[in-house]
Wavefront OBJ file of the C-alpha trace (Angstrom):
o trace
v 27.112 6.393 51.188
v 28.930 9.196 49.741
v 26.697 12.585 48.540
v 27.787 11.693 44.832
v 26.220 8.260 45.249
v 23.011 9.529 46.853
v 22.210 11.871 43.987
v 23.251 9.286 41.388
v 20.235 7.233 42.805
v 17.829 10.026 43.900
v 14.700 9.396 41.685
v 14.498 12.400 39.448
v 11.276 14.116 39.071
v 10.105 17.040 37.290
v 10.365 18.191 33.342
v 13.119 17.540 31.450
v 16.134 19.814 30.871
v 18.996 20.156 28.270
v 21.759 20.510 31.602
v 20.130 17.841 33.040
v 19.841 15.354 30.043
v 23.445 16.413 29.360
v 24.220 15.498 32.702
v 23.136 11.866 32.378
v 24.424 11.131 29.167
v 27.948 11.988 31.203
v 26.973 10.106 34.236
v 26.074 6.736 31.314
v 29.305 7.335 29.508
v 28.111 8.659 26.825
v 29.512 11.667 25.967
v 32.311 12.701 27.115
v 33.515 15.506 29.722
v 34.445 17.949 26.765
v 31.549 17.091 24.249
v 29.414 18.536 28.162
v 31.867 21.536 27.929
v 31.360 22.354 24.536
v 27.680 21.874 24.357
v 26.666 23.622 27.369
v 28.808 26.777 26.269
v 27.032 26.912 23.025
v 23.253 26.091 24.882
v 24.361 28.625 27.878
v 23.928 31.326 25.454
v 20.521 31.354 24.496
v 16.755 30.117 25.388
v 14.971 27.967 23.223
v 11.061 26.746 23.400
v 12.247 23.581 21.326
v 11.863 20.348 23.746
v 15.293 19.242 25.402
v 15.371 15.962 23.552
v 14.982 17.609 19.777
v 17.440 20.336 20.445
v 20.188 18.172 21.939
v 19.251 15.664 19.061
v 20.241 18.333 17.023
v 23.623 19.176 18.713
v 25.868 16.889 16.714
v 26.510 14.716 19.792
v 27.892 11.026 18.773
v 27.450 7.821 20.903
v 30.780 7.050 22.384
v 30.319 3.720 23.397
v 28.092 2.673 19.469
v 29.531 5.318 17.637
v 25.897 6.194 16.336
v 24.784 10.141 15.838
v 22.840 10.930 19.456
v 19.495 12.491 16.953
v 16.238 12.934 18.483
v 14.649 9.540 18.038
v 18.003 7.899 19.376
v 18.079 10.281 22.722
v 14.057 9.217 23.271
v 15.554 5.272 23.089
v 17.865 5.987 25.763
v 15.810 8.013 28.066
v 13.081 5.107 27.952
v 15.749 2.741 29.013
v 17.153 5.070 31.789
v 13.271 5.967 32.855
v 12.452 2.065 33.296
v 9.915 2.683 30.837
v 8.955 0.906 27.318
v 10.131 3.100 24.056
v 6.976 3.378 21.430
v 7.413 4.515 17.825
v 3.768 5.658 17.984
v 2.233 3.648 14.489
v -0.729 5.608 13.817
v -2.335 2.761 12.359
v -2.414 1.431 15.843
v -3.974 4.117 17.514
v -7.627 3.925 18.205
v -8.050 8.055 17.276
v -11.757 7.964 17.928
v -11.053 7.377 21.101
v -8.234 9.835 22.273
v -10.254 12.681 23.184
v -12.622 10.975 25.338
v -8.969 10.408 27.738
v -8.034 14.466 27.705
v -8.669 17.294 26.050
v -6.087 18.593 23.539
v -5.016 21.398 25.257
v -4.524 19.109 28.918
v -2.545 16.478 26.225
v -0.164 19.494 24.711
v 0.241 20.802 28.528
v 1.177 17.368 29.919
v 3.220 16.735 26.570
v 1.177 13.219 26.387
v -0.882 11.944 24.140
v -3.329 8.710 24.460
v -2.296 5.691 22.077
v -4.118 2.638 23.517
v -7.694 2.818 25.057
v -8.442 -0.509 26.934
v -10.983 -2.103 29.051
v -9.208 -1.140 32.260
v -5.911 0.669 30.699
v -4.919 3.275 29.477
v -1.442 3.325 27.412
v 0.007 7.251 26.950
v 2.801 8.062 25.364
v 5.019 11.148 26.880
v 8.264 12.296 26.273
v 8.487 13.587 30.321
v 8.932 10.501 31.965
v 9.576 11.933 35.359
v 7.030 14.125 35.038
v 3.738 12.415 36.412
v 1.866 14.678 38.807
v -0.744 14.329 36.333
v -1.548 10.335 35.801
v -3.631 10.696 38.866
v -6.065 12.922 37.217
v -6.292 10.567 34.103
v -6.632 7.762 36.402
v -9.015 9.019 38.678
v -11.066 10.561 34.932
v -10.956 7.254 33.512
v -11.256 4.865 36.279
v -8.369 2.751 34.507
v -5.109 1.950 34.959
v -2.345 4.461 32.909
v 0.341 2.432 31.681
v 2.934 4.827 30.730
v 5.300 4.512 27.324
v 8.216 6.658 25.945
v 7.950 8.988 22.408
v 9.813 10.995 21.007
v 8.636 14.776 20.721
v 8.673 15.267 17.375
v 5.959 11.848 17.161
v 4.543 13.661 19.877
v 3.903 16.817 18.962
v 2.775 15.740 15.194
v 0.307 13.315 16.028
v -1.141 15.020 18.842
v -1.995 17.458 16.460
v -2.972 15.050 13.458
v -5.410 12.690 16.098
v -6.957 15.986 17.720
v -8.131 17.622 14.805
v -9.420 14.793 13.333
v -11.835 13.889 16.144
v -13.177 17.456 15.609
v -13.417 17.531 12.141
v -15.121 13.977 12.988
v -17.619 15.827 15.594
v -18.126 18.703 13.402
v -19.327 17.000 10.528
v -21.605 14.481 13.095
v -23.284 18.045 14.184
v -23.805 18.606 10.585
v -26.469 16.112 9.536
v -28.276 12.990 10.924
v -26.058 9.775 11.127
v -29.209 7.853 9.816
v -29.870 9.657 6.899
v -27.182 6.533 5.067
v -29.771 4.739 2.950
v -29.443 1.235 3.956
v -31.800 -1.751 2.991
v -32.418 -1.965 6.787
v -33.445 1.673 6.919
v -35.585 1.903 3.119
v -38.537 2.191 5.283
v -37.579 5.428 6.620
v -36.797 6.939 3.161
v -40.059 8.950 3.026
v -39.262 10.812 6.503
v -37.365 14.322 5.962
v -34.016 13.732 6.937
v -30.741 16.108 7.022
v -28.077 14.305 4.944
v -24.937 15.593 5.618
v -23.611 18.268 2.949
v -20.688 16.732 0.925
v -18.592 20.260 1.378
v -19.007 20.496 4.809
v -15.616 21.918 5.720
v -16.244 18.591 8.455
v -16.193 16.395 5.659
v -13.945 18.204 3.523
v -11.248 17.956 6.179
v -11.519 14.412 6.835
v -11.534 13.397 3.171
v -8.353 15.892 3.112
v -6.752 13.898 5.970
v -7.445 9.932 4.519
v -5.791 11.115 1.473
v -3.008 12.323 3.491
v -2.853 9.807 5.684
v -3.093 6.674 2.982
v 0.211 8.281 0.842
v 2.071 8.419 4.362
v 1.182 5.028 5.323
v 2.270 3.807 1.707
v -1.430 2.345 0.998
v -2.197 0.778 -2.299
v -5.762 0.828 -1.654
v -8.130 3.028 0.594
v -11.416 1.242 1.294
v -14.490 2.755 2.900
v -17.390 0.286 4.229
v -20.407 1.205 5.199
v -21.673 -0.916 8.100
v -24.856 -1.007 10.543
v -23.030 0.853 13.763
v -20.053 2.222 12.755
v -18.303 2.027 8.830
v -15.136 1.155 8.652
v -11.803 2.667 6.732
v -9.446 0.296 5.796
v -6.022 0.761 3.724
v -4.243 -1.977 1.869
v -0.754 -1.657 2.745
v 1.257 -4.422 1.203
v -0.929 -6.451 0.069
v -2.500 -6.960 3.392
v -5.126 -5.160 5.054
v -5.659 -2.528 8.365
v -8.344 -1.183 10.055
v -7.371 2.239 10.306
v -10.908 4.173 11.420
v -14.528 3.586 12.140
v -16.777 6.331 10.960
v -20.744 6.951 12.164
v -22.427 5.966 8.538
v -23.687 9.567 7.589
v -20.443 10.818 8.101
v -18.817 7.674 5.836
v -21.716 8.531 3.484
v -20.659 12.322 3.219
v -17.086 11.359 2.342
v -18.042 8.944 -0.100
v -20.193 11.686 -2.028
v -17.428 14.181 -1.514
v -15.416 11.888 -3.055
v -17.379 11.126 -5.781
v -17.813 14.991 -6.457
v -14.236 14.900 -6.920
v -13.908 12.298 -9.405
v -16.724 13.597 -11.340
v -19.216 10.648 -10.778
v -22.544 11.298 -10.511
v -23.231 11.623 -6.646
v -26.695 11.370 -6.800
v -26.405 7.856 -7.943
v -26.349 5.305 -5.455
v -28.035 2.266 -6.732
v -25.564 0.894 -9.287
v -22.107 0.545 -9.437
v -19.790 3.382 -10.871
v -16.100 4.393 -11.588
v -14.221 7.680 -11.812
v -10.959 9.125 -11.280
v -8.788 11.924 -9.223
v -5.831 13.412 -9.833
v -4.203 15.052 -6.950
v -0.841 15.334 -5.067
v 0.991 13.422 -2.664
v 3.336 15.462 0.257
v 6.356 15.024 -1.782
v 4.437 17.401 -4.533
v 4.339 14.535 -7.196
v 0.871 13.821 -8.680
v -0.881 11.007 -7.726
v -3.655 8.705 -9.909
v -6.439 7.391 -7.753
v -9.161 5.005 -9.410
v -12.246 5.541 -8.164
v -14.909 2.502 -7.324
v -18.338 2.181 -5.535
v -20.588 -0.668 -5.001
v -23.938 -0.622 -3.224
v -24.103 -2.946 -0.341
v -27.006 -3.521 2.367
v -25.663 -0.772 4.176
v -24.746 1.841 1.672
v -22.371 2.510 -1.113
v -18.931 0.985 -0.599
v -15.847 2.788 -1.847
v -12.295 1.580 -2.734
v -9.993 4.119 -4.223
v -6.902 2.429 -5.630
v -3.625 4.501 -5.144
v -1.646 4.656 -8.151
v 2.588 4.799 -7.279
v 3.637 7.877 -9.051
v 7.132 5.592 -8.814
v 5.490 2.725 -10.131
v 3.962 4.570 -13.298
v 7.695 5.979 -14.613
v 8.887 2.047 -13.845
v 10.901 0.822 -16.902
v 10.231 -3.109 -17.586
v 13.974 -3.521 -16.289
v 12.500 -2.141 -13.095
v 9.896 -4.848 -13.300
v 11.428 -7.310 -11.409
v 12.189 -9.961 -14.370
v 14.711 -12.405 -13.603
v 17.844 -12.547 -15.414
v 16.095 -15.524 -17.255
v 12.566 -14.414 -18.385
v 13.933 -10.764 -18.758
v 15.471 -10.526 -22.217
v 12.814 -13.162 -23.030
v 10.108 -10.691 -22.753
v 11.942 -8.230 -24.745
v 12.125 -10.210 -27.394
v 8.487 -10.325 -27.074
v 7.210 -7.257 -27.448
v 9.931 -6.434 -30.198
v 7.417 -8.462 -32.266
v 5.235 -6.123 -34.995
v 2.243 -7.822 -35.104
v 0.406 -10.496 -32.585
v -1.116 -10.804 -29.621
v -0.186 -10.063 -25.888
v -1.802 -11.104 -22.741
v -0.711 -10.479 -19.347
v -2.734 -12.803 -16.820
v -3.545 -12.929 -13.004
v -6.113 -11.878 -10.635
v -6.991 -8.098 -9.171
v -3.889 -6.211 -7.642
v -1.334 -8.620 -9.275
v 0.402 -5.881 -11.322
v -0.951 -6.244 -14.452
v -1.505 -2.392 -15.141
v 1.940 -1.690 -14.174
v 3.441 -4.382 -16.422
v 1.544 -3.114 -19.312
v 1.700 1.017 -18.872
v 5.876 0.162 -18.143
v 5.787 -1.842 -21.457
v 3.961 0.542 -24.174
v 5.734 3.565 -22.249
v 8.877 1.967 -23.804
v 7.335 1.066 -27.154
v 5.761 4.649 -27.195
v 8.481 6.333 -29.121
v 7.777 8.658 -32.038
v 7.919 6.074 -34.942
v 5.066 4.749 -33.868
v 1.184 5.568 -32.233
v 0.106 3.545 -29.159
v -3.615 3.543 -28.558
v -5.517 2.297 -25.555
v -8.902 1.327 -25.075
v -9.688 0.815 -20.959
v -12.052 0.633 -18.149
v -11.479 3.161 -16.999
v -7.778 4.941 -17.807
v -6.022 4.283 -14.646
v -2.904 6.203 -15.282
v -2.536 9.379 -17.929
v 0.675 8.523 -20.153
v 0.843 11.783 -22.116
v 2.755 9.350 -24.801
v -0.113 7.246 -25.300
v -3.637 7.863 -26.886
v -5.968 6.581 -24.535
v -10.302 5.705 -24.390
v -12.366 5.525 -21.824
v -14.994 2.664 -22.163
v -18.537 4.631 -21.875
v -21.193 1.737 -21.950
v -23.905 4.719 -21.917
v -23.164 5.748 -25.083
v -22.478 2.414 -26.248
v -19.118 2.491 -26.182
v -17.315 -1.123 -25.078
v -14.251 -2.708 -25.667
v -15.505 -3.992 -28.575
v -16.805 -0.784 -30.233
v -13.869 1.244 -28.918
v -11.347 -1.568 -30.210
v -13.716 -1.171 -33.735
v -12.892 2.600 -33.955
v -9.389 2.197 -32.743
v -8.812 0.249 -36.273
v -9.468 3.610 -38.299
v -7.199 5.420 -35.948
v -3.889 4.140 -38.229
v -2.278 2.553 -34.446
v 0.720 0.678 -34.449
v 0.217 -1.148 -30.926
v -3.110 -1.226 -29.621
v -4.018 -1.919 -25.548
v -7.525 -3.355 -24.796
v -7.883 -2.782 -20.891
v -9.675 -6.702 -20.761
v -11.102 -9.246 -23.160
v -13.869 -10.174 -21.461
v -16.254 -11.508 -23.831
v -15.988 -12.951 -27.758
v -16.793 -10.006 -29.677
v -13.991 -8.411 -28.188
v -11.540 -10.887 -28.693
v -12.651 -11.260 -32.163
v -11.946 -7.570 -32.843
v -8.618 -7.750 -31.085
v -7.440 -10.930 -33.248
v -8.576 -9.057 -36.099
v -6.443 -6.229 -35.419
v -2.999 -8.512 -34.718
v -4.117 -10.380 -38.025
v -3.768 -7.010 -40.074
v -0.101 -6.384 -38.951
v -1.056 -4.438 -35.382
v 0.307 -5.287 -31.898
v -2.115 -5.850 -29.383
v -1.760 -6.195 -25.764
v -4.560 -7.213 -23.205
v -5.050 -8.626 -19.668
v -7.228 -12.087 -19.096
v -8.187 -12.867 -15.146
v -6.405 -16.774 -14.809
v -4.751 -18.657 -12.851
v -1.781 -19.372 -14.998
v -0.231 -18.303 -18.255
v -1.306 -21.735 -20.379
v -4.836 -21.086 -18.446
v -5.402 -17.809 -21.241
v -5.548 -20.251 -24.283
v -8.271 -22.402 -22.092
v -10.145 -19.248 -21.250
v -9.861 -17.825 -24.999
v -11.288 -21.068 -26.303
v -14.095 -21.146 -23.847
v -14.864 -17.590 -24.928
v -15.443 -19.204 -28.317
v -12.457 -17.970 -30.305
v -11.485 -21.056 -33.021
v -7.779 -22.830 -31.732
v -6.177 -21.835 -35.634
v -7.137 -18.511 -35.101
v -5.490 -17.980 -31.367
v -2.387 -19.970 -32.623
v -2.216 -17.436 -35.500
v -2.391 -14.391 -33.148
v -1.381 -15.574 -29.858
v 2.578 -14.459 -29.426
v 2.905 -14.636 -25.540
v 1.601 -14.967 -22.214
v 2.609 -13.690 -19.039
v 1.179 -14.524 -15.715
v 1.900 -12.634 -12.605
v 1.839 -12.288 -9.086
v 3.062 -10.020 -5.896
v 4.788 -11.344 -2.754
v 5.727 -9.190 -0.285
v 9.220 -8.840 0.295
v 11.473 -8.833 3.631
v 11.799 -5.765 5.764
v 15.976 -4.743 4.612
v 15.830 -3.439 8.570
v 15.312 -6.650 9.984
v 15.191 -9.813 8.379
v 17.395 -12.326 9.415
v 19.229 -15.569 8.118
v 16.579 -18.357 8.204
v 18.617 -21.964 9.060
v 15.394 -23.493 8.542
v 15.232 -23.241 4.508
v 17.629 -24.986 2.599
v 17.748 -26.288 -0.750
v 15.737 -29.446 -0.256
v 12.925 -27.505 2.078
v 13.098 -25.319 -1.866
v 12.876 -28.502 -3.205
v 9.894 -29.924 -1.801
v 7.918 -26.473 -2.964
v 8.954 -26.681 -6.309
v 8.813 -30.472 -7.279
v 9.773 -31.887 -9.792
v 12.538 -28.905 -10.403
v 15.643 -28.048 -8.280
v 17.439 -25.012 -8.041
v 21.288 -25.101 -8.477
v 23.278 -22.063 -6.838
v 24.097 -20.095 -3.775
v 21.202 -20.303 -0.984
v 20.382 -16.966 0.924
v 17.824 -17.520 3.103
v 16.039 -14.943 5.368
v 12.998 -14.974 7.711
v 11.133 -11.935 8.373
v 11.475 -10.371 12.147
v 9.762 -7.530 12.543
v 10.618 -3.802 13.206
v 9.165 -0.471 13.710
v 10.310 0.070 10.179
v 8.048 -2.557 8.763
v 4.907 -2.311 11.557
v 6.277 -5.550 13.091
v 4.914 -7.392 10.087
v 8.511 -8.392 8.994
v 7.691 -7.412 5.406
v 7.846 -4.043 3.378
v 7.598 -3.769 -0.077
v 6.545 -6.249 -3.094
v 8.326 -8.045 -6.029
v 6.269 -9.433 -8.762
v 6.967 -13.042 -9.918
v 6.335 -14.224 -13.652
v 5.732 -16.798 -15.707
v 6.461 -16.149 -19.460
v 4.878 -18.763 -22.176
v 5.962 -17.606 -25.683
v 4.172 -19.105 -28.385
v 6.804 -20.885 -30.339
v 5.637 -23.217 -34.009
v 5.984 -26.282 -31.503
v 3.577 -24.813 -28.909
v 1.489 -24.220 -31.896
v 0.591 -27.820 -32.642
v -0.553 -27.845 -28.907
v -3.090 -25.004 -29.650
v -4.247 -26.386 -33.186
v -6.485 -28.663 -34.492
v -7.272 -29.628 -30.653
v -5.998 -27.291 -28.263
v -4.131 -30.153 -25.707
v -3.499 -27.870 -22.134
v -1.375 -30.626 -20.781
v 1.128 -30.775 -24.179
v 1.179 -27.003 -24.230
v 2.663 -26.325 -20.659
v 5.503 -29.524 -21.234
v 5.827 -27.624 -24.603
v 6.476 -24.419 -23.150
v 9.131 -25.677 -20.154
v 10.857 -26.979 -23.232
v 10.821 -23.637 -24.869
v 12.037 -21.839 -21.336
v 8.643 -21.452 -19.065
v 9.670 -21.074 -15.387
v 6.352 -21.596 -13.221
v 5.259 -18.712 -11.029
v 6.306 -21.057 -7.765
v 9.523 -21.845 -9.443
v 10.348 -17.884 -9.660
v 9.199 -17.336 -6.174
v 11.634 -19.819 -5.108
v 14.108 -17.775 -6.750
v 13.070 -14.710 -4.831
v 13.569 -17.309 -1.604
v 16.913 -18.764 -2.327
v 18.377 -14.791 -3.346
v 16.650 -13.896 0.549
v 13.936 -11.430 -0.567
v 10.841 -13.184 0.110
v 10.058 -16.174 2.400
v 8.658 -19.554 1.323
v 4.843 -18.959 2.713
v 5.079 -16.025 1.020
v 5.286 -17.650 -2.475
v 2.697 -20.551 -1.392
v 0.317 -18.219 -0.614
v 0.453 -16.242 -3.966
v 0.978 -18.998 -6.171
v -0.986 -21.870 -8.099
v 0.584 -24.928 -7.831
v 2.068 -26.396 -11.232
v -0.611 -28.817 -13.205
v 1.847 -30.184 -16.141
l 1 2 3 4 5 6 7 8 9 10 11 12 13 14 15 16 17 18 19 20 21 22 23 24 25 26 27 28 29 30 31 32 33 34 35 36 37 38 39 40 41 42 43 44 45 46 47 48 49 50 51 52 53 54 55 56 57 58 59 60 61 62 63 64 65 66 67 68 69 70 71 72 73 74 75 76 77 78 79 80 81 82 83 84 85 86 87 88 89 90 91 92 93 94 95 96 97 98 99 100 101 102 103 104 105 106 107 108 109 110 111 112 113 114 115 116 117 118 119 120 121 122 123 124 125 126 127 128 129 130 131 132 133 134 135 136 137 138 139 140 141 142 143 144 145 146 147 148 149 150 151 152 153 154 155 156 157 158 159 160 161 162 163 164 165 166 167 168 169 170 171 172 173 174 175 176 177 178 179 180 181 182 183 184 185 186 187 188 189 190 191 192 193 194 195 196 197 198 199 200 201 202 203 204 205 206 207 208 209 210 211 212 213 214 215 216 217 218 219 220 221 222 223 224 225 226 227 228 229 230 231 232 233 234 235 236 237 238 239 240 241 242 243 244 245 246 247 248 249 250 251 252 253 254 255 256 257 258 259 260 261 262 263 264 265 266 267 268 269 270 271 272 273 274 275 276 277 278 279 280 281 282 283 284 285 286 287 288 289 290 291 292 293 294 295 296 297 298 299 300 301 302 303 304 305 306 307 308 309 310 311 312 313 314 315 316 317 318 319 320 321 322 323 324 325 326 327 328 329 330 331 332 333 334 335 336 337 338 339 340 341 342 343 344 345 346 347 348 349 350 351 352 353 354 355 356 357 358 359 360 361 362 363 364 365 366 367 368 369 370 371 372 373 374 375 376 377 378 379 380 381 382 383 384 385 386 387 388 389 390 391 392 393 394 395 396 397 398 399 400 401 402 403 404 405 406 407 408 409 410 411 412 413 414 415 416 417 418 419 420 421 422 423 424 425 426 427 428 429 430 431 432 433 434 435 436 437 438 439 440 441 442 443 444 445 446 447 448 449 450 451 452 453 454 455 456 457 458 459 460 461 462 463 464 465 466 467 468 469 470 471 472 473 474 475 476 477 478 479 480 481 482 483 484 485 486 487 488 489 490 491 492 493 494 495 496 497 498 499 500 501 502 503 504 505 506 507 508 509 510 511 512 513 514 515 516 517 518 519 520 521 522 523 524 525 526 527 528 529 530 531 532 533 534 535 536 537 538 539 540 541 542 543 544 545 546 547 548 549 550 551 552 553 554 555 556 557 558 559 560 561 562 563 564 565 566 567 568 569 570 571 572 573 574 575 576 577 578 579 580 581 582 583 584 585 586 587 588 589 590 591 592 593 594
């Protein structure tokens, strides 16, 4: 064996350098003999404390054999293939941060350049961007008693969530130091209300840093919804990330309580209340600098007050209805719609469906300065500085109903009512579209030819809701296909489409995709949603349906006639153009009942 040979296949050990990383990029054919030259003579120069990896990945140097730009994250990919080891894009989500300081300290995990990411029974996964240097894993091993299973990062990951994770746990510990995790008022623990307990204080800088970081931490992760359950060990954060949910952290309950009050001292709600349910709101920013809306919610439970704060897209509020998602059929359908003076609105589906978007993307466009848009909601979820909206206050007797009442002497031109939810309001709103306003509202149905059903079992006579009644729209969210990774589905064809959707077929091209799963998406194959809708306009023959005897079954054949598609039938459509899958739209949508 030659010398060359015997170095090529001596193990290397020790940290990382930019000569020697250089020197294997060479040695793969990677770069070439003068891209080495040129880089070394511009490195040779000058020391730097930046990590090999992130300065070469900012070098310029391009793949010769892929032709892809040699950056950071694509130099930690090859080193984990050259080390033997597995490559991790560390998914914070994932990582159990409670649990990474009990592993090492964060001084030992800046030192090593490693950082815990997995926490098992007998293993212990930790993700370094020194593969060949271990002298340390011993240590861990012989700390833990378990097994260290060692993964690939890059720096940059590294470095960030080393310092994310760490100060977390303390802020964590600090606030745990600060009061007595019992002192959550639980039914289990009402016996122990009279003893003197030492609640923790809602601005201790413990607390305030933690609330500081979920906030943080929610916009980064592109959560819709931040929830935070009290339970009997441990409460629970969760965020709703596409429509789906993840356990993100588990909290002792007086430090879970502290946040919620520090919360609710935010949004203005009355903190000492914890027996009923309440709602507020916060404005604040996200890390791009654009202001964020978050709803505020709480709910007692056995265990405390539960919290969900609903995130507000600052994207989503400047939407345009052709942003929507309409299809090219139902999309100048509902502009026709709400081109209408006078009559009656409803957009329909259950919680997290889109509704509020729909409607604040509508009257944004109507909102122009020939007319005056009121609102009347519980509570305002979004400020629209072109719109005049009310807060319900039922403590000063102020409902939908009342509001909706006072709205009338405010001269409006289109009027939003957040929800009918009971027959006075629904009277007041059909008394507004009957003298010449526009009114749009949301209903919670299954369908868009459900509303009529509902509005008649609120009591409201069939003339008068075919009088009013212009439109319907029902809607729902799928989630829609990662771009990074989906992939052509053979599986779905036009008759699998077919069987979803009987008795309708779709005519066309067919672009089928299944979802795969990336780092992009969290493995889940999906990122994103699209909303799917189902338009029923109101037309003189759908009228007859509603009036004398309002006939459900006539009304839906009436409105396919008149251009309905059913929510499955545009969730097909999202299938066949290969943005969604088929379980996808089964699982968000009612089947059709004409």
């Amino acid at each position: 064996m030659t010398s060359k040979t015997a170095a090529k296949t001596e193990a290397p050990s020790g940290p990382l350098t930019w000569r020697k990383l250089l020197h294997w990029l060479h040695e793969d054919g990677l770069v070439s003999a003068a891209a080495v030259a040129d880089t070394t003579q511009r490195f040779g120069a000058s020391d730097s404390r930046q990590h090999p990896l992130v300065r070469l990945g900012s070098a310029g140097l391009v793949d010769a054999k892929h032709g892809i730009d040699l950056d950071a994250e694509a130099l930690t990919e090859w080193l984990a293939r050259r080390s033997h080891l597995p490559y991790l894009r560390i998914d914070p989500l994932k990582v159990d941060v409670g649990r990474v300081a009990e592993v090492m300290s964060i001084t030992y995990a800046e030192r090593r350049r490693a950082l815990p990411v997995q926490v098992g029974a007998r293993e212990v996964t930790i993700a370094t961007c020194e593969p060949f240097d271990t002298g340390w894993v011993a240590e861990i091993e012989a700390h833990t008693k378990k097994a260290v299973r060692l993964v690939v990062a890059s720096p940059v990951d590294l470095q960030r969530f080393t310092t994310e994770f760490y100060t977390l746990s303390r802020s964590v510990r600090a606030a745990i130091k600060s009061g007595e995790s019992s002192a959550a008022a639980s039914f289990e623990q009402l016996v122990e209300l009279g003893r003197s307990t030492k609640p923790l204080d809602a601005n201790d800088q413990g607390v305030v840093q933690v609330v500081d970081w979920l906030w943080q931490y929610a916009f980064d992760q592109r959560a819709s919804d931040i929830h935070l359950e009290p339970r009997r060990e441990l409460g629970a954060i969760r965020f709703r990330i596409d429509g789906v949910m993840h356990t993100v952290y588990q909290m002792p309950p007086g430090v879970l309580a502290a946040m919620t009050a520090r919360i609710k001292l935010l949004g203005r709600m009355d903190v000492v209340e914890k027996r009923r349910p309440l709602d507020g709101r916060i404005k604040t920013r996200n890390p791009k600098g654009e202001e964020v809306e978050m709803r505020l919610s709480t709910l007692p439970t056995a265990f405390g007050e539960k919290m969900v704060m609903r995130i507000f897209d600052p994207d989503a509020a400047a939407k345009k209805t052709a942003a929507l998602g309409f299809g090219a059929h139902d999309a100048p359908r509902w502009e026709a719609l709400i081109a209408h003076t006078h009559g009656i609105i409803l957009v329909t589906g259950p919680t997290g469906s889109g509704k509020t978007t729909t409607l604040y993307a509508t009257l944004k466009q109507l909102a122009t300065d020939e007319v005056n848009v009121c609102t009347i909601e519980d509570p305002i979820e979004m400020i629209q500085p072109a719109l005049n909206q009310t807060q319900v206050q039922p403590a000063l007797d102020l409902g939908f109903a009342e509001g909706l009442r006072s709205l009338m002497r405010q001269d409006p031109d289109i009027i939003m009512v957040g929800e009918i939810r009971d027959l006075e309001t629904a009277e007041m709103a059909i008394q507004a579209a009957l003298t010449g306003h526009l009114v749009f509202s949301t209903l919670h149905t299954n369908d868009a030819a459900s509303a009529i059903t509902r509005l008649v079992d609120l009591g409201v006579a069939p003339y008068l809701i075919g009088a009013t009644v212009i439109g319907v729209l029902a809607q729902r969210l799928v989630r829609t296909l990662c771009p990074s990774c989906k992939q052509p589905d053979a599986e779905t064809n036009a008759e699998t489409l077919h069987d979803v959707i009987k008795p309708w077929r779709l005519t066309g091209e067919m672009r089928a995709y299944k979802p795969v799963g990336c780092l992009e998406c969290r493995m889940t194959g999906y990122r994103g949603r699209a909303g799917l809708y189902e338009l029923l306009s109101v037309t003189e023959a759908a009228r007859a349906a509603i009036h004398p005897l309002p006939d459900i079954a006539k009304l839906r054949t009436q409105a396919l006639a008149d251009g309905l598609r059913p929510l499955r039938m545009a969730g097909a459509i999202k299938v066949a153009e290969g943005l969604t899958t088929i379980e996808e739209v089964l699982r968000s949508t009612p089947a059709w009942e004409g």
